[in-house]
N, C-alpha and C positions, 0 to 999 in steps of 0.2 A: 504494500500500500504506500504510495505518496501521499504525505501530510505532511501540513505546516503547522507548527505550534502556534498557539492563539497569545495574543501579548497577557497578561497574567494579572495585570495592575488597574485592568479597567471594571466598572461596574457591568457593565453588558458581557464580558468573559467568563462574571462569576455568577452572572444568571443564568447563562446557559449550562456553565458549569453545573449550577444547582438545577435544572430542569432536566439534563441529561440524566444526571445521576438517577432520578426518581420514575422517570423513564422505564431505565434498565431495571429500578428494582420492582414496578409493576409487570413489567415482563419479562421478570425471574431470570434473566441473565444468567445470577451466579446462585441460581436456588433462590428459596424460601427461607431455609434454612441451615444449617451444618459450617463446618470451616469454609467453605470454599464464600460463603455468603458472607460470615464473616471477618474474612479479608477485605471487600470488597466494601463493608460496609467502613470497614478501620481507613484503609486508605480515603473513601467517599468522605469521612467526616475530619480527616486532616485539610482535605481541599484542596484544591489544584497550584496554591503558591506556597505551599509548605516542600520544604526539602524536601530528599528521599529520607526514606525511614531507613535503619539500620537493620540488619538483620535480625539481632539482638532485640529489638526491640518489637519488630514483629512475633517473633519467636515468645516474648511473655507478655504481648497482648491481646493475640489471637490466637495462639495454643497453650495459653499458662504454663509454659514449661517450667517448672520449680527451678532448673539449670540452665539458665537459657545463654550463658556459656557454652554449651556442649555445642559441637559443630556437627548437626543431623543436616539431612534433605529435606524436611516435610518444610520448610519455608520457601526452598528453591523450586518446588516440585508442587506449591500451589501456586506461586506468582506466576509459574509458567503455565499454570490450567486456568487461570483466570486471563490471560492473555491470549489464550486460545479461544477460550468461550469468545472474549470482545471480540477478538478478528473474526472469528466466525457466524457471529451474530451481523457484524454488521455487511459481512461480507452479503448473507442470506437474505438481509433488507433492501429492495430495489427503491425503496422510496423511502430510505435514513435521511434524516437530515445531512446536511451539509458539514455539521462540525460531528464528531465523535469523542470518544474517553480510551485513554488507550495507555495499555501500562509499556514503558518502553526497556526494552531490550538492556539490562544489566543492574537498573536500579527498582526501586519499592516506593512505589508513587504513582498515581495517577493522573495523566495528563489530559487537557483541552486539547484537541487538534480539528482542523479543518482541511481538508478532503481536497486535494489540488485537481479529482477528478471529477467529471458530469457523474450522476447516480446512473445513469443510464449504462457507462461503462466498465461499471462492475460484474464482477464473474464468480458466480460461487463456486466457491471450492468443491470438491469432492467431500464425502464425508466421513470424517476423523474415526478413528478406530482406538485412540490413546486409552494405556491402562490407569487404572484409578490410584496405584502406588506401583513403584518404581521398584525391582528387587535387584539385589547387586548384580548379577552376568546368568541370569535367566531371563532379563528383557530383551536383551538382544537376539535371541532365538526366538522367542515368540513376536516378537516385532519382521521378522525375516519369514516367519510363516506367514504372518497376517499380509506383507507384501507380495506374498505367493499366491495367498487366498484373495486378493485384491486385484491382481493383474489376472486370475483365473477366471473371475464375475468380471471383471472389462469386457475380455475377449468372449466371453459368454452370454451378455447379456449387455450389448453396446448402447442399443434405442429402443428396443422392445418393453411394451408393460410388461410388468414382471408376470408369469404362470399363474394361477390358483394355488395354493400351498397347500397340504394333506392336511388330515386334522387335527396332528398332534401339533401342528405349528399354529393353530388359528385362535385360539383363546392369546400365545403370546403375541400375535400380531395385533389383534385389542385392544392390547393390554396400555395405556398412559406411559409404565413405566419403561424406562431405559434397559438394553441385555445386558448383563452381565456376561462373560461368558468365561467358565471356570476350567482348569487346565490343568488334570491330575500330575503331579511332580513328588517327585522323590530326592531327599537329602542324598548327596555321599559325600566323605570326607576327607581325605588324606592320611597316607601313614609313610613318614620321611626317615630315611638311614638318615644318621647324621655325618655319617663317619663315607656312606654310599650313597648320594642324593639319587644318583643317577636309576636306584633301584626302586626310588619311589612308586606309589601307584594310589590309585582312586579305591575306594569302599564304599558299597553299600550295602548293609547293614539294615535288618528291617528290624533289629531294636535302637535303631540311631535313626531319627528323625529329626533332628534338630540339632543348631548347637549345643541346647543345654542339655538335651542327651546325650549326645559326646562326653560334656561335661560329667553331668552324673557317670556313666559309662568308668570315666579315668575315675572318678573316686570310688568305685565299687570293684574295678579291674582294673588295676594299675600297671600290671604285669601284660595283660591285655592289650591295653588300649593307651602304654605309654608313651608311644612315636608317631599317636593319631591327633593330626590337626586341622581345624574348621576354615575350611579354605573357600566361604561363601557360596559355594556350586550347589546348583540343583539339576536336574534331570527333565527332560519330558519322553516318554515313549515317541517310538516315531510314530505309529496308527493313531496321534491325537491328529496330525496333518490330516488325515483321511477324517478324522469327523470333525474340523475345521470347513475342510472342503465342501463338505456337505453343507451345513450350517449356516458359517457367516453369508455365504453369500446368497443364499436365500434370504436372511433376515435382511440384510442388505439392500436387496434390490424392492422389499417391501417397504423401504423406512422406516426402517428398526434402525434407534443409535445402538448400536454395540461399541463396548470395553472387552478386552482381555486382562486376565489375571491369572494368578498360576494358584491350586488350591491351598499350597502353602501359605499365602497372603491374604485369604480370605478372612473375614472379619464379620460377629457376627452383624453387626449394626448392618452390615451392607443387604441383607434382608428389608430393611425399611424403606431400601433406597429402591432396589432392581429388580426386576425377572431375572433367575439364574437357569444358563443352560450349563451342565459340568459336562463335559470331554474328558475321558481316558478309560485306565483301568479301576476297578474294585477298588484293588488295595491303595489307590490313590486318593482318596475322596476328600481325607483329611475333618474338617468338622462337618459337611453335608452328611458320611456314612450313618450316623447314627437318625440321621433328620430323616433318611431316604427310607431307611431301613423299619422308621418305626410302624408307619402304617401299613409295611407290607407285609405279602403273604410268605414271602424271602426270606433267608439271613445267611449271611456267609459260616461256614464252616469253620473248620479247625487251622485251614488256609486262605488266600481267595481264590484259590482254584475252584474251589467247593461251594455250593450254591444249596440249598436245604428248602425245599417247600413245606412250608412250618406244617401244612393242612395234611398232608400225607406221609412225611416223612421223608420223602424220596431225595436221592440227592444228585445234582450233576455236577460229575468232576470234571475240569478241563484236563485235555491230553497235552496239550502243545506242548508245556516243559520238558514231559517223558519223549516226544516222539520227533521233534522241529527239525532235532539233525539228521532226520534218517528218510528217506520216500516213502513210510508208512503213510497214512489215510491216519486222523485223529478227531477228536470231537471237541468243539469248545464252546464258551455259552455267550451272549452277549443281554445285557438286562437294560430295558427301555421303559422308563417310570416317569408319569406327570403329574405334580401335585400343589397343592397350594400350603405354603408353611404358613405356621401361625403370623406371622406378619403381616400377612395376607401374597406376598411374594409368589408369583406364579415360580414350578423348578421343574426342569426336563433331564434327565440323566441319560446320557448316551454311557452305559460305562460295558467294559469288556473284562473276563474272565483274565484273557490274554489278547497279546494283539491282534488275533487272527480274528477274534469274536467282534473288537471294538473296529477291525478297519471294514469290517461287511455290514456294520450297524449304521455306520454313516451314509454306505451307498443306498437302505433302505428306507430310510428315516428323509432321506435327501430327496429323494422320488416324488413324481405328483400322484402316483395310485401304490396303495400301502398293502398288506395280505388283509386278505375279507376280513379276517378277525381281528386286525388290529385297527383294522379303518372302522368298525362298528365297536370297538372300546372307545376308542378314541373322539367320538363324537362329541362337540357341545364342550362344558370345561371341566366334565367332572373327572377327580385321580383315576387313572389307569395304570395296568403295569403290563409288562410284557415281558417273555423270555424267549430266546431265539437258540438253536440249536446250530450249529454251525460247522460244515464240515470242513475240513483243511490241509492243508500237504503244504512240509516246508515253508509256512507263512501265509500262504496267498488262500484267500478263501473261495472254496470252489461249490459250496451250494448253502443254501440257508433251509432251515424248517422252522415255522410256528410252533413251541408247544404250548403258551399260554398265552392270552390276553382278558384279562380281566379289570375290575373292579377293584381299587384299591379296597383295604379292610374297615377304612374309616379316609373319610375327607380332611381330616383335622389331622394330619400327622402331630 
């Protein structure tokens, strides 16, 4: 954008000044409410000729940080979501006014500026896919998906209204709220020779999910786990790609805002805020497992290989682990649930046994005609759940079967 700052000292700057502002916060700009609102409202009431604010200083006025010494991201990493909102906001208005509010580029302040261009020669942007927090070197792989799955819906979907969407998608397409779209990950950690670096190697550990399990870990085994160090990495399967593909760019080309986040970063307040779709495996779920699990007829086993129909007993085990390396034929499961959490939060789980289960769930799920029984569960908005049987050789999945689609046990998880 070309703008000119507005001179600062006059009466007519600080009324539009003050007219803008109130503007953007009847048309929720930056929310109603949460941090991001309240950034917005701190800089709005310093005023367009007050310095910038220091970091410091945003940091315990708008996040109460007790230490606001500590040198974190969540200051950097809202000023720069609130200067997206503005660009984008005003980019989407064809008939903005001529002046706008715009936080510039290195400081903590909100500026007057005035548009060097006609409104008419404005172009909206494409539409932002940004995650809602920042993880240290798991962003950049899921950012390198999403520009996979972005360039895939271009070339797929250039000028065409979008298809009709199935029905598991149609209550979230409805739906006011914004996707969330959640991305099962797993911790690993480091273990360094010190004396051999060069013999180092990655871990993961399904009693180490975090750093402060590592932690605990070294105070309980120390003998174990004394050369293991938290080296900020997380993981995503690769079959989360395949039920990305499927996904975003359906919700996408309906006008769904979508975020990515990884499940590790999930938070549970972001229930108040989203529709959440998760992507991945099972064992990945993180705090949705127990949300997903309550009102089903499901539960995972003694592994998540293992899948348990509470009503029968019956249980299906994925093969893939036993059989991946070999050209045998195996069987794996994929589980397909929609529900509304107590928040009122619509949440769709694509999750897989193993990757075989989760990358055939995406191309199913992704389709405009669903199997008879899961398009007649699926009707209207009430919980359903599905299990799919799934046949496999060496990764790739080579046929699917319906065994359930039902009726969650209760609406109210």
């Amino acid at each position: 954008m070309v703008a000119a700052q507005l001179p600062g000292d006059t009466g007519e700057a600080t009324g539009a000044f003050t007219a803008e502002v109130e503007r953007l916060r009847a048309a929720g700009v930056a929310g109603v409410s949460g941090r991001l609102r309240d950034l917005f409202d701190y800089l709005a009431d310093r005023g367009h000729l007050a310095g910038p604010a220091s970091q410091l200083e945003v940091s315990a006025a708008v996040f109460g940080q007790s230490n606001p010494a500590a040198d974190d991201a969540t200051v950097r990493v809202y000023m720069h979501r609130l200067r997206r909102r503005l660009e984008e906001h005003y980019a989407q208005q064809p008939n903005a006014a001529a002046v706008r509010l715009q936080v510039p580029a290195g400081i903590y302040a909100l500026r007057l500026v005035e548009d060097e261009h006609p409104v008419g020669d404005r172009t909206p942007p494409a539409r932002s896919t940004a995650m809602p927090r920042q993880s240290r070197l798991l962003w950049p792989f899921i950012a390198g998906l999403t520009l996979i799955v972005g360039l895939f819906a271009g070339w797929a979907y250039p000028r065409q209204a979008p298809a009709p969407a199935n029905a598991v998608w149609q209550p979230l397409l409805a739906s006011e709220r914004p996707v969330l779209v959640v991305l099962g990950d797993y911790y690993i950690y480091g273990e360094i020779d010190p004396v051999h670096p060069e013999d180092g190697r990655l871990i993961r550990d399904f009693r180490v999910n975090s750093a402060a399990d590592l932690e605990r870990m070294q105070s309980l085994s120390p003998d174990r786990f004394g050369a293991a160090q938290d080296m900020g990495l997380n993981y995503l399967p690769f079959s989360s790609a395949y039920g990305l593909d499927a996904v975003v760019p359906l919700l996408a080309a309906h006008g769904k805002e979508v975020s990515l986040i990884a499940a590790s970063e999930l938070e549970p307040d972001m229930l108040n805020r989203f529709d959440l779709v998760y992507v991945g495996l099972l064992s990945g779920m993180g705090l949705l497992e127990e949300l997903s699990f309550m009102g089903s007829g499901f539960a995972p086993g003694e592994s998540y290989d293992q899948l348990i129909d509470q009503g029968t007993g019956r249980e299906f085990v994925s093969g893939e682990a036993r059989s991946l390396a070999s050209p045998a034929y195996y069987r794996d499961y994929a589980f397909l649930t929609r529900y509304r959490a107590p928040s009122g939060a619509l949440v769709v789980v694509l999750g897989g046994s193993r990757d075989t289960g989760l990358r055939a769930l995406g191309a199913i799920v992704g389709g405009a005609d669903l199997p008879t029984g899961l398009s007649a569960a699926a009707q209207g908005d009430q919980p359903f759940e599905a299990l799919f049987e799934i046949t496999g050789q060496q990764g790739a999945d080579l046929a699917e079967k319906l065994l359930f689609a039902r009726s969650r046990a209760d609406g109210q998880p």
